[in-house]
C-alpha positions as CSV (number, residue, x, y, z in Angstrom):
1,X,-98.3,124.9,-132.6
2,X,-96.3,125.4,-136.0
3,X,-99.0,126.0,-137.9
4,X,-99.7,128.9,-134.9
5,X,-103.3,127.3,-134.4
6,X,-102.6,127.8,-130.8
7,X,-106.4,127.2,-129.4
8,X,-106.5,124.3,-131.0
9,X,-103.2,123.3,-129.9
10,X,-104.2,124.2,-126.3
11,X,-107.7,122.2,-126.6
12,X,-105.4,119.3,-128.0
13,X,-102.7,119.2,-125.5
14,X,-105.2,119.6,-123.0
15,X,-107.4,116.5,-124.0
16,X,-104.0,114.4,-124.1
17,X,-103.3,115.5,-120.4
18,X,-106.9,114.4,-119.1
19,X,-106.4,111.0,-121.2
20,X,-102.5,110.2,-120.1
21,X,-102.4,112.4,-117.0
22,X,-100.3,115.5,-115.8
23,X,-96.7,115.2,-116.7
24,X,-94.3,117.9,-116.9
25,X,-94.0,118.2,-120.9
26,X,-97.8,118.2,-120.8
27,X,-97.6,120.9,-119.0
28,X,-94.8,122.4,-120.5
29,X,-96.8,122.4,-124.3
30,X,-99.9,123.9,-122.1
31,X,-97.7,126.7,-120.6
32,X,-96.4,127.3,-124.4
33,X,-99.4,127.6,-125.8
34,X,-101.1,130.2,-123.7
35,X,-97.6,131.8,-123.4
36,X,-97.9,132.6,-127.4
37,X,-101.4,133.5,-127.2
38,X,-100.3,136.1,-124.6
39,X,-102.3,134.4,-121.6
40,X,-99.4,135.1,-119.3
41,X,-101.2,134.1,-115.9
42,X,-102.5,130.7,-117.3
43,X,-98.7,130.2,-118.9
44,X,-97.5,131.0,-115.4
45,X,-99.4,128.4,-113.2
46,X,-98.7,125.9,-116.3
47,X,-95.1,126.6,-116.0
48,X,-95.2,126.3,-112.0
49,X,-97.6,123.3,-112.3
50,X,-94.2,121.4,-114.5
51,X,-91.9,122.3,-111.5
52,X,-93.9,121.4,-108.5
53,X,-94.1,117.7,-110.2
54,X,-90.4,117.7,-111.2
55,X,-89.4,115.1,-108.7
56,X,-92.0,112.6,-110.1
57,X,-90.6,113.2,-113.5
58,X,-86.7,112.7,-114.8
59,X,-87.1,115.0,-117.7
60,X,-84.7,117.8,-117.1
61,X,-84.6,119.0,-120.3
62,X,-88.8,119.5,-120.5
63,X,-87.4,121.2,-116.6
64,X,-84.9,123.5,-117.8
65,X,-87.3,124.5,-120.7
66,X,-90.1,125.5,-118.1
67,X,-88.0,127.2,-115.8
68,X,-86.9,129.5,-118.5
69,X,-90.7,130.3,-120.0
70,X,-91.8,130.4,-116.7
71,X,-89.9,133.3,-115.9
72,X,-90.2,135.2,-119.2
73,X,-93.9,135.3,-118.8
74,X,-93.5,136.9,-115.4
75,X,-91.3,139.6,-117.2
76,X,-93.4,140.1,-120.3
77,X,-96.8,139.9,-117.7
78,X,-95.1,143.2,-116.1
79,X,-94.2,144.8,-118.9
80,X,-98.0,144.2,-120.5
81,X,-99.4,146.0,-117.0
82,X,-96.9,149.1,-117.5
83,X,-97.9,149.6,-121.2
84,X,-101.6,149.9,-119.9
85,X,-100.5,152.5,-117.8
């Protein structure tokens, strides 16, 4: 994602995910990359989707991280649906 190629990014972290399985920093990088493309819904469930398997996985940092960008895409998803009003 630092070259800000984030389709790309998304088709790549999503291919690693279907070839290693769901962990919570795949999920994390997923939720990321449609966070910066502004695909706050999809960043939301990838956000949630890193919690709900938090007890399978000891990562708290990857945790923390999600937790936060989980929540600012529920702010910025609100403010997006009062600028279209």
């Amino acid at each position: 994602m630092v070259t800000l190629q984030f389709e790309r990014a998304l088709a790549d972290y999503t291919r690693c995910e279907q070839a290693d399985g769901m962990s919570i920093e795949s999920r994390y990088r997923i939720g990321m990359a449609h966070y910066l493309m502004r695909k706050y819904d999809d960043a939301i469930r990838a956000f949630a989707d890193s919690l709900a398997i938090a007890p399978q996985d000891d990562d708290m940092y990857i945790l923390r991280m999600s937790t936060g960008w989980y929540f600012r895409s529920f702010v910025l998803k609100k403010r997006m649906r009062h600028k279209k009003r």
